[in-house]
N, C-alpha and C positions, 0 to 999 in steps of 0.2 A: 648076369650078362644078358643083355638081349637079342633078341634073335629076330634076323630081320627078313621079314618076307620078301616074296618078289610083289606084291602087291603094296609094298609100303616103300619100297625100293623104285617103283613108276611114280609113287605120289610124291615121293622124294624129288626126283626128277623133275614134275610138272611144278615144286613149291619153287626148285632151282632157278628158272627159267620166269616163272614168276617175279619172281625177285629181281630179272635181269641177268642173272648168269649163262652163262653159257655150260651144258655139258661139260665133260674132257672124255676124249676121246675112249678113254676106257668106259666111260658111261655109254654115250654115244654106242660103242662095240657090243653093249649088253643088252640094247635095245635090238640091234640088228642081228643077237646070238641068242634070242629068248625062245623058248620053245613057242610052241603054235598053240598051246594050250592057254598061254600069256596076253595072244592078241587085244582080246577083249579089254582089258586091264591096262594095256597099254596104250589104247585106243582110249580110252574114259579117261586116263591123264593126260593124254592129249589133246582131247577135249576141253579140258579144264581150263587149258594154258588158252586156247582158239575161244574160247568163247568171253575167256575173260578181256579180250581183245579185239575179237569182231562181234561178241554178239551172239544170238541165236537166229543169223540171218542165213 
């Protein structure tokens, strides 16, 4: 079985969105219910989606 990080679980997230998808709200709620230790992580796949779309402007 694999075991899935919260680090692999944000990058999941940013490939989603990539793709065109949207979230669902239970995703969406995991981002908004992530601990503070998480920001960083969540922020970098964030990033991934914004720059693949505007750039590094």
């Amino acid at each position: 079985m694999k075991t899935v990080t919260a680090d692999s679980r944000w990058h999941a997230f940013a490939l989603k969105a990539l793709d065109g998808e949207c979230l669902t709200m239970e995703e969406g709620l995991a981002v908004l219910e992530a601990d503070d230790d998480e920001i960083l992580t969540i922020m970098q796949a964030a990033f991934q989606v914004r720059k693949h779309y505007y750039g590094k402007k």
